[in-house]
N, C-alpha and C positions, 0 to 999 in steps of 0.2 A: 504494500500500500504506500503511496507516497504521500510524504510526509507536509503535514501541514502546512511547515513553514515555506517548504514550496510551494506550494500551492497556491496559499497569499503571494508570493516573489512574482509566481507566472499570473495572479492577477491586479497585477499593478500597471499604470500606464508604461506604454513602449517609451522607451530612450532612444532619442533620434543615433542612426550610426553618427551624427555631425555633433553629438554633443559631446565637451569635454569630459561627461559622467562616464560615457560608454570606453573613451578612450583609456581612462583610469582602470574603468572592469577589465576590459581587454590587456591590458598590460599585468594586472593581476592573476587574471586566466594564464596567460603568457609562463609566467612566473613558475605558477604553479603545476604547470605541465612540465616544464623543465626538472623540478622536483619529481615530479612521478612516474617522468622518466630514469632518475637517475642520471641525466646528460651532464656532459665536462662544460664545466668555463665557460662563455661566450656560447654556448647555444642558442638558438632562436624558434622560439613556441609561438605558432599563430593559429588562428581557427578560420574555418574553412566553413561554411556552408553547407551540408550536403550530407550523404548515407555513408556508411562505410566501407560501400565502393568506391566514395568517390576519396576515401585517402589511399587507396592501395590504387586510385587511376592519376591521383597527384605523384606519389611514386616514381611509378613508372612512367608517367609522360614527360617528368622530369631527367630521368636516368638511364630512360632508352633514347636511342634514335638508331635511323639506318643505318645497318649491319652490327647493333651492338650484340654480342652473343651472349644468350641465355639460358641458363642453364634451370629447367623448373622439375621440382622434384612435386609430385600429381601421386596423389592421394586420397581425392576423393573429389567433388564437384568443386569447391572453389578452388582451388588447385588445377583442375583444367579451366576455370574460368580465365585464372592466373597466367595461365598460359597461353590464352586465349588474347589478354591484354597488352600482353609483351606482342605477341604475332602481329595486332593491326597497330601498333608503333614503330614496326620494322626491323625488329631482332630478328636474329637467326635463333631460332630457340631449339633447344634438345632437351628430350624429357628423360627424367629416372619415373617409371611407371611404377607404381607401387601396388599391389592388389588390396581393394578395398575394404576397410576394416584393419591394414594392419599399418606398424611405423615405418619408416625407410629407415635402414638400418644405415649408416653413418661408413661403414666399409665401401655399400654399393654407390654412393654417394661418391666415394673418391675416389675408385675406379670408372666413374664416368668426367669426373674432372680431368682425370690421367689421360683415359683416352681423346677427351675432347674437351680440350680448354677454355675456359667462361672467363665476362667480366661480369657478368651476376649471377650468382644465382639465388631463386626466387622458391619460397614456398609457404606453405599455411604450419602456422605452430600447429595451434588443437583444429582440428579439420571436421568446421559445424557439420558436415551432412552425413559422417559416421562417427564421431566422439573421440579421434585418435590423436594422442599427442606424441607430436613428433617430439626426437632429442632434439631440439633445438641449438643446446649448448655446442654439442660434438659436432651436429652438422655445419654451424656458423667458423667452429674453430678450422675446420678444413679447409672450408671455404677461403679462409684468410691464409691457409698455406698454400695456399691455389692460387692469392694476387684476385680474391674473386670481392665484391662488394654482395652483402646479402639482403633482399629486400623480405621482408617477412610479413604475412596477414595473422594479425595477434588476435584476430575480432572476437572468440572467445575463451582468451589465454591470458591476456593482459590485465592486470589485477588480481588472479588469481592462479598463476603461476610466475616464475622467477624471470624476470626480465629486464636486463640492467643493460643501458646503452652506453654507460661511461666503462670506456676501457681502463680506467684507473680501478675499476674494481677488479675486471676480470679481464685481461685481454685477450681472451680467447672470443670476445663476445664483437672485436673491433670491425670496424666496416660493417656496422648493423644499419636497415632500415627497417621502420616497424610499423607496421597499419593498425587500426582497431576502433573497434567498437564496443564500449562500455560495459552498456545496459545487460549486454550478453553474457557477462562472468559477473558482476556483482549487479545487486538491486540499486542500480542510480540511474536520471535520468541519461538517454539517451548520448552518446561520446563519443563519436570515433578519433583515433586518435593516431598518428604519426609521428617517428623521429626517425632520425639517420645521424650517423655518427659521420665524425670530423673528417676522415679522410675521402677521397674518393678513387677510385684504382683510374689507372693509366689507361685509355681511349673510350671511359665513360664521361665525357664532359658535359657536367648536367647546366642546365637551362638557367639562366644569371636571371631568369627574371622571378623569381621564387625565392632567391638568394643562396639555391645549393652551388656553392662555392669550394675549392679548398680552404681548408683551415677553417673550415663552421660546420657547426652540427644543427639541423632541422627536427624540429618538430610542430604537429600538428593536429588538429582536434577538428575532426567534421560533424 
C-alpha cells in the first residue's frame, strides 16, 4: 500500500520544470542516486522521463553505434529484447544462448569473449520473464579482462541484490552500466534507474550529448 505521505506529495500542485523549486529537487534526486549507486567522485545522476526501457534504450543508444561489437548473453525475453536493441543501433552483436530457466555460467561467457572479441557486453542480472539471477559479479569481472564495457538491465535486481558501480569497492565490478527499474524489487514508487562507470573501453565513443565522457560516470533514473 502506498504510503500516505505520498500520496499527499502526489497530491499537491505540479512544480513548473522552470521553477527554481524543481531544480533544487532534481539536484537532490541527482545526489541521491549517486549514493545508491555506490558511484566514484564526480559522477552525474539525472532522471529521464520514461519506463524502464527507456534507460536500458539510453544505454545503448549512447554506447553503441555502427559496427560497435556486442556481445549479449540471452537468457530469457528481455535478454533477447537486449539484443534486439543493440541490433537496430548497428552493432555486430553475438549471443551466449543460455537455455531458459537457467544462469550463464561465467566459463561459457569467456570462451565466447576468447573466441570472438567484444566492446560490450550486455545482459539482464535477474531475468523478469523466468526468475534467474545471473552471476553478475564473475561475469562483469571477465568482461573487464576482455577490455569489454558491461551494460546490465538491473530492473529486478537492483535494490535487492549487490550492486556497486564504484570500482573502489570492488574492481572487478569496473566498466559497469546499469538499467533499472525500482518498483520491481522493493515496494517504492515507480524508478528506473541507470549508471555507468568512469571508464569507457577503446572504439566505444559514447554520445557527448548525455555527457558519457571519459573520466565521468552516469547515472540515471527513468
Amino acid at each position: 500500500m502506498t504510503s500516505p505521505r505520498v500520496m499527499r506529495a502526489m497530491a499537491a500542485p505540479t512544480v513548473s520544470h522552470l521553477d527554481p523549486a524543481m531544480l533544487a529537487l532534481l539536484d537532490d534526486v541527482r545526489a541521491r542516486l549517486g549514493r545508491l549507486f555506490r558511484a566514484p567522485d564526480g559522477s552525474f545522476a539525472f532522471a529521464v522521463s520514461g519506463t524502464g526501457t527507456s534507460g536500458m534504450e539510453t544505454a545503448v543508444a549512447n554506447l553503441v553505434r555502427e559496427g560497435t561489437r556486442a556481445l549479449v548473453v540471452v537468457t530469457g525475453y528481455f535478454g533477447e529484447r537486449l539484443a534486439q536493441m543493440c541490433e537496430r543501433y548497428g552493432a555486430i552483436v553475438k549471443r551466449v544462448d543460455v537455455e531458459w530457466g537457467r544462469a550463464c555460467n561465467p566459463e561459457v561467457l569467456r570462451a565466447a569473449l576468447k573466441a570472438s572479441p567484444a566492446d560490450l557486453v550486455c545482459l539482464v542480472h535477474a531475468e523478469t520473464s523466468t526468475g534467474v539471477l545471473n552471476p553478475l559479479r564473475e561475469l562483469a569481472a571477465i568482461a573487464r579482462e576482455h577490455g569489454a564495457l558491461t551494460i546490465v538491465d538491473a530492473v529486478t535486481s537492483f535494490g535487492g541484490h549487490p550492486l556497486d558501480v564504484d570500482e573502489g569497492q570492488d574492481r572487478r565490478w569496473r566498466k559497469l552500466t546499469v538499467a533499472h527499474r525500482a518498483e520491481q524489487v522493493q515496494p517504492r514508487p515507480a524508478a528506473g534507474q541507470r549508471g555507468r562507470h568512469r571508464r569507457v573501453v577503446p572504439g566505444v565513443r559514447p554520445r557527448a550529448a548525455l555527457g558519457l565522457r571519459h573520466g565521468r560516470s552516469l547515472a540515471a533514473v527513468c
